[in-house]
C-alpha positions as CSV (number, residue, x, y, z in Angstrom):
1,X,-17.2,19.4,-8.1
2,X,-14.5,17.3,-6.3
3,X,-11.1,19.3,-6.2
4,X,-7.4,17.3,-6.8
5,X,-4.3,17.9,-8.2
6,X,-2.6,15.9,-11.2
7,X,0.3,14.4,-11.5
8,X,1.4,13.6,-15.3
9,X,4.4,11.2,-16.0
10,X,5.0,7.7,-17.4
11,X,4.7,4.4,-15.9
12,X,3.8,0.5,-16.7
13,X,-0.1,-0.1,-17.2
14,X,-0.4,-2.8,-14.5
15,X,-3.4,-3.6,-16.4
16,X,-2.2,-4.5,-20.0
17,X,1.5,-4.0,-19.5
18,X,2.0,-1.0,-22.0
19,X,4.0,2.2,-21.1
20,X,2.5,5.0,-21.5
21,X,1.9,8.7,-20.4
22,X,-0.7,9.0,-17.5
23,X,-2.8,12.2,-15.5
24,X,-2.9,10.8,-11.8
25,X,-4.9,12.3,-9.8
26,X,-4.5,13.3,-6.2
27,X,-6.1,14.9,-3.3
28,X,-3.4,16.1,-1.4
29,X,-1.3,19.4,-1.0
30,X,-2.8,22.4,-2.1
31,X,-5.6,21.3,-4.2
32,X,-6.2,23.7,-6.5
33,X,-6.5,21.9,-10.0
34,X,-2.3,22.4,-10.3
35,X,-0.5,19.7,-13.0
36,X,2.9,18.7,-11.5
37,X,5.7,16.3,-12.7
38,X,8.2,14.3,-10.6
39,X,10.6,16.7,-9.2
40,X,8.4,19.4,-8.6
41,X,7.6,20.9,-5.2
42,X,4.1,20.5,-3.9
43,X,2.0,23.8,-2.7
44,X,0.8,22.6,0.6
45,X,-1.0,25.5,1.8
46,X,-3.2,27.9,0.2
47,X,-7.0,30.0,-0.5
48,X,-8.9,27.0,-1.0
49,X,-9.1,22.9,0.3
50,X,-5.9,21.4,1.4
51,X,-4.6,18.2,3.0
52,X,-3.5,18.2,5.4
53,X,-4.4,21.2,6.9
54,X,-0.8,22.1,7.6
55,X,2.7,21.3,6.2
56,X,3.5,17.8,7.5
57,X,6.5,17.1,9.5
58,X,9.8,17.8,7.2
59,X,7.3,18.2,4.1
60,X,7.1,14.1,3.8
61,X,3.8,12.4,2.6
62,X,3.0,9.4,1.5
63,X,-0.6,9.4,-0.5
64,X,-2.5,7.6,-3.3
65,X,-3.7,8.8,-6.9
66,X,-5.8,7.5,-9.2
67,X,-5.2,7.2,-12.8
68,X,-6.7,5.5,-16.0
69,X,-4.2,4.3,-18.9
70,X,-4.5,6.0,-22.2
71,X,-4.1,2.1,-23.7
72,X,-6.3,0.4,-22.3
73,X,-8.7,2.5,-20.7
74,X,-8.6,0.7,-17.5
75,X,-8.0,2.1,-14.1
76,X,-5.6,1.5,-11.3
77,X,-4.1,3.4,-8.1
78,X,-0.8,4.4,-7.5
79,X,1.4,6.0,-4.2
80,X,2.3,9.1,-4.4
81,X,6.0,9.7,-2.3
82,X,6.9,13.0,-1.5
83,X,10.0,14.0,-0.1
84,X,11.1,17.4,1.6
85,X,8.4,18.7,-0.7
86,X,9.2,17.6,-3.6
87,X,7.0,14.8,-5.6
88,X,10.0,12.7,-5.3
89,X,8.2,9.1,-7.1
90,X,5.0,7.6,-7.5
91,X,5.0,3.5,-7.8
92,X,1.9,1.5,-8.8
93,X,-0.2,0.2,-6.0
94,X,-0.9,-3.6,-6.6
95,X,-2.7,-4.1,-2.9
96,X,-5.9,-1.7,-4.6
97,X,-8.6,-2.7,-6.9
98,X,-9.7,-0.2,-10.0
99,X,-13.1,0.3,-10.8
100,X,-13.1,-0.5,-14.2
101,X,-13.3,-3.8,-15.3
């Protein structure tokens, strides 16, 4: 069983252009099966898998999820910015191809 974290909020399908809520995925932090939102802080350390190991310099990461729309029911990646800590934004990543087709 592979262990992430998800993030839930809203964004632009890059796939068929609808907006829509979305679970992205993510394999960072503390992974422990933990739902966050934008705003939230992340759990870095913990019993269990995290990445990275440690708390990275000043609690800044950059990292990518994966998510699926609830639309369309195709896939696409998205960067996952957090700042001081806290999930600060998540922007679609145009430069990766989804599985789905």
């Amino acid at each position: 069983m592979s262990v992430y974290n998800t993030l839930e909020l809203i964004t632009l399908c890059p796939r068929c252009e609808n907006v829509s809520p979305v679970e992205v995925e993510f394999r960072f932090g503390h992974m422990n099966l933990d739902t966050y939102r934008l705003g939230d802080d992340l759990r870095w350390i913990g019993v269990g898998h995290s990445l990275p190991r440690e708390r990275p310099p000043n609690g800044d990461y950059d990292g990518e999820g994966y998510a699926e729309c609830l639309t369309c029911h195709k896939d696409f990646w998205m960067m996952i910015y957090v700042r001081k800590d806290i999930i600060a934004s998540a922007t679609v990543d145009h430069t990766k191809v989804g599985y789905i087709h």
